[in-house]
C-alpha positions as CSV (number, residue, x, y, z in Angstrom):
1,X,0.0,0.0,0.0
2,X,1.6,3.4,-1.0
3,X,3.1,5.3,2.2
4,X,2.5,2.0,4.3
5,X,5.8,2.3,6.9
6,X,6.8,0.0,9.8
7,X,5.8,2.3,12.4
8,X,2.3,2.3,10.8
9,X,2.1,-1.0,11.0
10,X,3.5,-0.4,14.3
11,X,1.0,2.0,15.2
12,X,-1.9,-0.4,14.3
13,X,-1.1,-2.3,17.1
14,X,-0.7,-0.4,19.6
15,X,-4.0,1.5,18.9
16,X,-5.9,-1.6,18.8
17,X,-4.9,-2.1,22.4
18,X,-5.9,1.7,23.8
19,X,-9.4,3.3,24.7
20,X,-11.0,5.3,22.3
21,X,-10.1,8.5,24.4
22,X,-6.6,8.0,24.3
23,X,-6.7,7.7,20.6
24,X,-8.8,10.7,20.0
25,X,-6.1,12.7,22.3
26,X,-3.0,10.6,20.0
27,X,-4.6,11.9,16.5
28,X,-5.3,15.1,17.8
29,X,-1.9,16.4,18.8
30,X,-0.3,14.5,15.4
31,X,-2.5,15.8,12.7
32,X,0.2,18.6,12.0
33,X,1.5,18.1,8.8
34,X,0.8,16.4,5.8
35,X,3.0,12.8,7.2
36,X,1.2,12.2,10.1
37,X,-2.2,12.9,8.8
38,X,-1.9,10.6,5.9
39,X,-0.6,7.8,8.7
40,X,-3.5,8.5,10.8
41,X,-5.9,7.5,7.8
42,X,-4.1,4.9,7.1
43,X,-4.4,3.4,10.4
44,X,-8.0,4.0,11.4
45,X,-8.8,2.1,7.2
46,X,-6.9,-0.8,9.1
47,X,-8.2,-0.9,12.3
48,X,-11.7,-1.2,12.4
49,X,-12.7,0.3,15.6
50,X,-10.9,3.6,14.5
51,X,-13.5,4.2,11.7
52,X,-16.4,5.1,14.4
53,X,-16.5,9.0,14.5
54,X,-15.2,9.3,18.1
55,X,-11.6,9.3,16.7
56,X,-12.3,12.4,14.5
57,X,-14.1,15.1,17.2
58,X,-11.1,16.7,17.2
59,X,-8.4,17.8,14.8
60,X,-5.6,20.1,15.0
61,X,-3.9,21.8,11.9
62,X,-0.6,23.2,12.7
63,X,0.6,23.5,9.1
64,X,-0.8,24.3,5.8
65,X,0.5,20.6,4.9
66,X,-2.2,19.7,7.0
67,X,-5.2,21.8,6.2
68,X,-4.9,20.8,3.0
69,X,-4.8,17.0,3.8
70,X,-7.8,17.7,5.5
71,X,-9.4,19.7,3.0
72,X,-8.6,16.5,0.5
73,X,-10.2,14.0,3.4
74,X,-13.1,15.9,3.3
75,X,-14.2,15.5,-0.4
76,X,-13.9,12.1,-0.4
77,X,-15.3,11.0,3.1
78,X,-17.9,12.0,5.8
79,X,-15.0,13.5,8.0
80,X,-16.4,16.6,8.2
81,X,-20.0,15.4,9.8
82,X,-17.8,13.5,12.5
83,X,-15.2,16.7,13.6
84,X,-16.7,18.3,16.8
85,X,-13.7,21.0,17.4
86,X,-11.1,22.2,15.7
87,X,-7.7,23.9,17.5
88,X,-5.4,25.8,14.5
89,X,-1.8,27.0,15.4
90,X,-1.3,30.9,14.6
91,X,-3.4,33.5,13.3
92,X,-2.0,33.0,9.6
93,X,-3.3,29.7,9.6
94,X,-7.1,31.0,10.8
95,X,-6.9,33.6,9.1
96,X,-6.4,31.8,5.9
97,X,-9.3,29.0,7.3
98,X,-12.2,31.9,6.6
99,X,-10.4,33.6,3.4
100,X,-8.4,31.2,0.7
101,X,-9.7,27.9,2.1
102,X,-13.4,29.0,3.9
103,X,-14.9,27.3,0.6
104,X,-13.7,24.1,0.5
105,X,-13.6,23.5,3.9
106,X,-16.0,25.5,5.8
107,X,-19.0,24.5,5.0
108,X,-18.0,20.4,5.1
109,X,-17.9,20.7,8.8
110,X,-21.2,20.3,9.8
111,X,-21.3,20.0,13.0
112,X,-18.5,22.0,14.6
113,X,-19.0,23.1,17.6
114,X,-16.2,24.4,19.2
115,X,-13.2,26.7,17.5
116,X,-9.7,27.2,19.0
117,X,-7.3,29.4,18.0
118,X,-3.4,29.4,19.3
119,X,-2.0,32.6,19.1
120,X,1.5,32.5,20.2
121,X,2.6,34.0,17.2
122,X,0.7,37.0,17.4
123,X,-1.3,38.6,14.4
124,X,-1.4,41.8,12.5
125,X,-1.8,45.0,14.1
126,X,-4.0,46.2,10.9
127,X,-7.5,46.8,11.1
128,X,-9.8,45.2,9.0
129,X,-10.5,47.1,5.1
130,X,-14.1,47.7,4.9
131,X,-14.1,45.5,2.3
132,X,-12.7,42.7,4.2
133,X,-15.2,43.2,7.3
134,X,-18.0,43.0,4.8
135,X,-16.8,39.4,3.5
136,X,-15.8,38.2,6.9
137,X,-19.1,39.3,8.4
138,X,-20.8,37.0,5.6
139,X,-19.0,34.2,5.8
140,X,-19.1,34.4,9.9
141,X,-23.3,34.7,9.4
142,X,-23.2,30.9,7.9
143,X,-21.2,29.2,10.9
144,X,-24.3,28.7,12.7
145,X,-22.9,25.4,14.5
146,X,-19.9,27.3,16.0
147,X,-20.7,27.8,20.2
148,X,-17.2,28.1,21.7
149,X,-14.1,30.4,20.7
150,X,-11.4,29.9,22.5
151,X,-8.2,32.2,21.9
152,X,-4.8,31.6,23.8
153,X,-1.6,31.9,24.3
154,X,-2.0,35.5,23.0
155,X,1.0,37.7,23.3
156,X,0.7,40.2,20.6
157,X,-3.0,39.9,19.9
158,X,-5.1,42.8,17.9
159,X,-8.3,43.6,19.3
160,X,-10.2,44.9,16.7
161,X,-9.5,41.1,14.6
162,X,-10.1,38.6,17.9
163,X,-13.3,41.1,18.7
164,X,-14.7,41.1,15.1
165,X,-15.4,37.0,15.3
166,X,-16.6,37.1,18.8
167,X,-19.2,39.5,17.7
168,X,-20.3,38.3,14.4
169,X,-20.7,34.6,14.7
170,X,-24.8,33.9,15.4
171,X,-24.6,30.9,17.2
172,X,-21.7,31.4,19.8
173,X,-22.2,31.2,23.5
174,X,-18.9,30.2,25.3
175,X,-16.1,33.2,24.7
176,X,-12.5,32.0,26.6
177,X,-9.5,34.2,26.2
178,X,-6.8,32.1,27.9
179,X,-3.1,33.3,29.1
180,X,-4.0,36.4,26.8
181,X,-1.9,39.5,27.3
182,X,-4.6,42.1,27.9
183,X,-3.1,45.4,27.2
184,X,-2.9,44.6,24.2
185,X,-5.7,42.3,23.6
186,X,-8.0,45.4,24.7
187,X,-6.5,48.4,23.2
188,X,-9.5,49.7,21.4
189,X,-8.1,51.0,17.9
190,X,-9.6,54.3,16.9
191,X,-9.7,52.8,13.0
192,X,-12.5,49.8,13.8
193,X,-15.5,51.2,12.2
194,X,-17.8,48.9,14.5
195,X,-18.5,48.3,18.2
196,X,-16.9,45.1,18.7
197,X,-17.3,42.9,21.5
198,X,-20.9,43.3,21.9
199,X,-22.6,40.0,22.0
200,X,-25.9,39.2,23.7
201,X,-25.9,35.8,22.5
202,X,-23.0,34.6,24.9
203,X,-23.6,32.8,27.8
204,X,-20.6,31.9,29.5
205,X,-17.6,34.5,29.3
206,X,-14.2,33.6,30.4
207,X,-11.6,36.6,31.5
208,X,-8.4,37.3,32.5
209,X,-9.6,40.0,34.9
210,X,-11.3,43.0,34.8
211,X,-9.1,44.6,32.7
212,X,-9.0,48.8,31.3
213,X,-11.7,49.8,29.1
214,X,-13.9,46.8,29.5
215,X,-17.0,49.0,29.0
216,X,-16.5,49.6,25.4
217,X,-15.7,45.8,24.5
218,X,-18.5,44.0,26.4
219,X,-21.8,45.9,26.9
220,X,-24.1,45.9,29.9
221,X,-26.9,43.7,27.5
222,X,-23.9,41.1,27.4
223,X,-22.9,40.7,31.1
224,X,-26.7,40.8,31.8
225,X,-27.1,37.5,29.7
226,X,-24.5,35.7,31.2
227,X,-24.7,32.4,33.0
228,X,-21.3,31.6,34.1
229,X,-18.8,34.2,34.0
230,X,-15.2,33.1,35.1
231,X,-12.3,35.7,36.2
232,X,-8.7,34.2,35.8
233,X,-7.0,36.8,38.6
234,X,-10.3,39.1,40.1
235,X,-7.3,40.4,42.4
236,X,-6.3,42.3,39.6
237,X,-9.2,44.3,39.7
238,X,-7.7,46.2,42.8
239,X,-6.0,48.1,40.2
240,X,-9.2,49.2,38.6
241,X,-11.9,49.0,41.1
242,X,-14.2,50.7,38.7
243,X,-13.5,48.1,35.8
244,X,-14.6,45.3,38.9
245,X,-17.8,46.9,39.7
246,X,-19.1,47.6,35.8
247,X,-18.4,44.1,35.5
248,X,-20.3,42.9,38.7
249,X,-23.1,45.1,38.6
250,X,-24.2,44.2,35.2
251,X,-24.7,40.8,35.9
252,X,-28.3,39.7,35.5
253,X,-30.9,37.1,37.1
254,X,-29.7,34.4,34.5
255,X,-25.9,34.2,36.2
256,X,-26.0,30.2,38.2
257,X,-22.0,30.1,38.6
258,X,-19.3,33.4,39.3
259,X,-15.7,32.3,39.5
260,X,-13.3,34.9,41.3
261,X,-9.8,33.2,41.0
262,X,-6.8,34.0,41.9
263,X,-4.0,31.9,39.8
264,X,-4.6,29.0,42.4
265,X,-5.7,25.4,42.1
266,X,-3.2,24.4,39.2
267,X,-3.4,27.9,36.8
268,X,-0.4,29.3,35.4
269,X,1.1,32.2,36.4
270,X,2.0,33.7,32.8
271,X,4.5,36.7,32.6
272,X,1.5,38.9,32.7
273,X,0.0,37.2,35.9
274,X,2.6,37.5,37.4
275,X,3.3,41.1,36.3
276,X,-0.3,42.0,37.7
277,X,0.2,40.4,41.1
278,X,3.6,42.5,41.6
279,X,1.8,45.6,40.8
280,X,-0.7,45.0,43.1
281,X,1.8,44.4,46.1
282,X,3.1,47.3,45.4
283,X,-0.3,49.2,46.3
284,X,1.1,49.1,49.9
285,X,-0.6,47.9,53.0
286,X,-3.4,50.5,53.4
287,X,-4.7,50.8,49.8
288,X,-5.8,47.4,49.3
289,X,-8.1,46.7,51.9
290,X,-9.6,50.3,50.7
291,X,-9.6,49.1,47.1
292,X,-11.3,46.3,48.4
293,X,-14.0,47.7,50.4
294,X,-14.4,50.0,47.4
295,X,-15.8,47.0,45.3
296,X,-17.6,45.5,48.1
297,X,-19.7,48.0,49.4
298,X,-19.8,49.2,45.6
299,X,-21.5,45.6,44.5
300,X,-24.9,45.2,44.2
301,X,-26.0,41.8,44.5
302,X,-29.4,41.7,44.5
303,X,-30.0,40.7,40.8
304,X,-28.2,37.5,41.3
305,X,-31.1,35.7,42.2
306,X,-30.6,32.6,40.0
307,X,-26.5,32.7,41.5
308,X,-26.0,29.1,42.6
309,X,-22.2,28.1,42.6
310,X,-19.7,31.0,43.9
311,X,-16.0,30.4,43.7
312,X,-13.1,32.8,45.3
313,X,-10.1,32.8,45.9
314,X,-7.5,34.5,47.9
315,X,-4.0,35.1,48.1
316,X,-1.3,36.1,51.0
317,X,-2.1,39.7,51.1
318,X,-5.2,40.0,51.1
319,X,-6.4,40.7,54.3
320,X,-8.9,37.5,54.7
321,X,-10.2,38.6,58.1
322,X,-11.7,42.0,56.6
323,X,-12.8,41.2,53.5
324,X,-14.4,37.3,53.7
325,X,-16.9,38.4,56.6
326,X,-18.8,41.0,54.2
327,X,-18.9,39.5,51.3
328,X,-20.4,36.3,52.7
329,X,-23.0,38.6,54.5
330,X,-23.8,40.3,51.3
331,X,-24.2,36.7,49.8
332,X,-26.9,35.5,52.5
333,X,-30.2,36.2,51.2
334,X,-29.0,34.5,47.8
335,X,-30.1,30.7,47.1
336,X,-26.5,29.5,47.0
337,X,-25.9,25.8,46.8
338,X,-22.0,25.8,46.6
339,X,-19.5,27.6,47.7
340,X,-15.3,26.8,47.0
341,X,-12.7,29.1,48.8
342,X,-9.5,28.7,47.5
343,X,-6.6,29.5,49.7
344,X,-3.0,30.0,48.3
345,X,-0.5,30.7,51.1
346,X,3.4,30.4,50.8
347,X,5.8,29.2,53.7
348,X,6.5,32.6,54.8
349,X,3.2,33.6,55.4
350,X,1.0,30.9,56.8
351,X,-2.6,30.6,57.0
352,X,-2.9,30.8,60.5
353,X,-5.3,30.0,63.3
354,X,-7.2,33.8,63.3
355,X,-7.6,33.6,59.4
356,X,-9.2,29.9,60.3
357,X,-10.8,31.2,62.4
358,X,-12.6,33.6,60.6
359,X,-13.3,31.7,57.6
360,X,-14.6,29.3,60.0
361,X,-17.1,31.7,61.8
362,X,-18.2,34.0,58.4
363,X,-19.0,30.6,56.5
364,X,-21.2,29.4,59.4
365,X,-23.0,32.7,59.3
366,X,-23.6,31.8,55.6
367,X,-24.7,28.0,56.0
368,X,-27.0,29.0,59.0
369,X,-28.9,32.0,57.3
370,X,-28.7,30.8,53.7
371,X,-29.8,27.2,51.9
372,X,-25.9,26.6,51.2
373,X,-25.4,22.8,50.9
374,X,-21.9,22.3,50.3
375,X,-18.7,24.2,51.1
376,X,-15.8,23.2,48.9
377,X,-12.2,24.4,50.6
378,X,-9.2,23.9,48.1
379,X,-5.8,24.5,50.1
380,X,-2.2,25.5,48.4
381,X,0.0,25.8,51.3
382,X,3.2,23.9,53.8
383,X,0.8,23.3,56.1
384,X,0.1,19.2,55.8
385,X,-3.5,18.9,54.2
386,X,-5.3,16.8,57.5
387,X,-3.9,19.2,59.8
388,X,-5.0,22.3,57.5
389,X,-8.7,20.5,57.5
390,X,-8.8,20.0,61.6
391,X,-7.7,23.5,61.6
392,X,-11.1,24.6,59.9
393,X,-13.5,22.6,61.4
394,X,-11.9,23.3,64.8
395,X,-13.0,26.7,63.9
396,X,-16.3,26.0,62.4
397,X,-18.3,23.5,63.9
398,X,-18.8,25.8,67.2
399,X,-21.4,28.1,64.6
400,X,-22.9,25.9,62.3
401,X,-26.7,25.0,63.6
402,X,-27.7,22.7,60.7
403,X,-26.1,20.1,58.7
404,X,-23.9,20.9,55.6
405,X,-21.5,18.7,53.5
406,X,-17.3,20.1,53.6
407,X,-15.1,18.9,51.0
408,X,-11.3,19.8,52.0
409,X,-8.7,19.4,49.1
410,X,-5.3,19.9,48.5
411,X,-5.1,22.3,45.2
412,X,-2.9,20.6,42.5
């Protein structure tokens, strides 16, 4: 058989012996070029478990060798009803998906629902011709299918290009902008001839943080329809308490699950992460408990009636023993079901027995006035994890009146 090799052969083997998972995650990460694609089809014609569409959900292109293997695949099989998601490395390459290739490829993938877009390359700093937003825009209106975008690794990323799909595809409802440098992600060219950014289809946004000028990329019908909105670093906001609170206080009825993290539980720190959390040390002692207070008493919670799953966390210098007690008293009256506190303390500065304390006592409050059910309490820190856990419920079970289920982990 033409460009049958040994370690096809090989290959044949070995994937008859592995779960269907494992093979979706093998093909995935090897369709990069033209070589490994053509292998892959070799060996899923072999084996016949490999021709059921669970090995196809997801495909990466890397290469143009590769798009256009795929784009050959695609005529002469059903392929493109079986591909779920698609991840492309760089902006050349996606840009080129919905320009010199959108025709013969495009409209094959049926049923693609999720779009991924690798952008440690960074893209042009142009803004779209009129002429180009025009073509764009219709092409964009025929990729019903499309819910998620996901763009990462973005370190030089223009805002008015990333922007322009979030707001013209009609079906998407999951945006995710991951380890994205956001100065530059959300500089707001004066050249863009359209409001970008403004999408009151989406349903779930996912954040670095409340970063500058968030008003004029996501508008107050947006936030208002969200259902889960996730914030990488909401410490961050300290440094623009008013980006926090536009943010927060547009949030409608619809929102079941708010995640404020804080780089814990297994997130990377990128360069910009980490560039953030230095500048907010540097606010000094007395501004951030003020900065804080600022969006606390500035929140207004009372539209978050359908809020059911709350997640923070908190870091070393924040002052826990200020800022934990009011919140939770602003959440009471809420229906919350769940709760996770995520702690992230370094050997120098210990979580110690008043911060237990405290967390202990102000989550009581909560479970005995609210119809909490669960309290979920990840730990990052050189305290051993059992005596961390004794520690808490030392401090809790005293004020608790009615019953409630802990889960204590160890954040990996």
């Amino acid at each position: 058989m033409p460009g049958w090799t040994e370690a096809t052969s090989r290959a044949i083997k070995i994937y008859s012996r592995l779960s269907d998972d494992v093979v979706v995650d093998i093909m995935g990460y090897n369709w990069n070029d033209r070589r490994t694609l053509f292998q892959c089809a070799l060996v899923c014609r072999q084996w016949a478990r490999a021709t059921r569409s669970v090995l196809f959900r997801t495909v990466f292109l890397g290469g143009p060798s590769g798009r256009l293997q795929l784009c050959s695949r695609l005529e002469k099989s059903e392929l493109g009803s079986w591909i779920k998601e698609l991840r492309i490395g760089g902006w050349r390459n996606f840009w080129q998906l919905w320009t010199k290739f959108y025709n013969p490829l495009m409209p094959k993938l049926e049923n693609l629902r999720r779009l991924t877009v690798d952008l440690t390359c960074g893209i042009p700093a142009d803004a779209f011709t009129l002429e180009e937003q025009a073509d764009l825009t219709c092409k964009l209106s025929q990729c019903h299918t499309i819910e998620q975008l996901t763009f990462t690794n973005g370190a030089m990323v223009s805002p008015h290009c990333v922007l322009f799909f979030t707001r013209c595809l009609p079906g998407l409802r999951t945006l995710v902008l991951d380890d994205c440098d956001v100065y530059i992600l959300f500089y707001q060219a004066p050249s863009v001839a359209v409001p970008f950014g403004r999408s009151p289809q989406l349903t779930c946004l996912r954040i670095p943080y409340a970063y500058q000028n968030i008003a004029s990329l996501f508008s107050q019908e947006t936030l208002f329809s969200l259902e889960t909105l996730e914030i990488g670093n909401w410490l961050a906001s300290l440094l623009h308490p008013s980006n926090a609170l536009y943010v927060l206080n547009n949030l409608g009825p619809e929102l079941s699950t708010l995640s404020l993290d804080c780089f814990t539980s297994g997130s990377k720190v990128h360069a910009q992460g980490s560039s953030v959390m230095s500048r907010i040390e540097k606010l000094g002692v007395e501004d951030i408990p003020k900065k804080l207070h600022d969006i606390l008493y500035g929140w207004d919670v009372d539209r978050l009636i359908g809020l059911r799953t709350l997640r923070i966390g908190f870091m070393d210098h924040v002052p826990l023993r200020q800022f934990l007690p009011i919140l939770l008293c602003k959440l009471r009256h809420l229906h919350l079901k769940t709760i996770s506190v995520c702690l992230s303390f370094d050997t120098a500065t210990e979580f110690n027995e008043k911060n237990y304390h405290s967390l202990g006592m102000s989550l009581a409050v909560l479970i005995n006035q609210s119809s909490l059910e669960r309290v979920r309490v990840e730990y990052l820190g050189s305290l051993p994890l059992q005596q961390a856990q004794d520690e808490l419920l030392h401090a809790l079970r005293p004020f608790a009146t009615r019953g409630f289920k802990l889960m204590f982990t160890r954040a990996t």
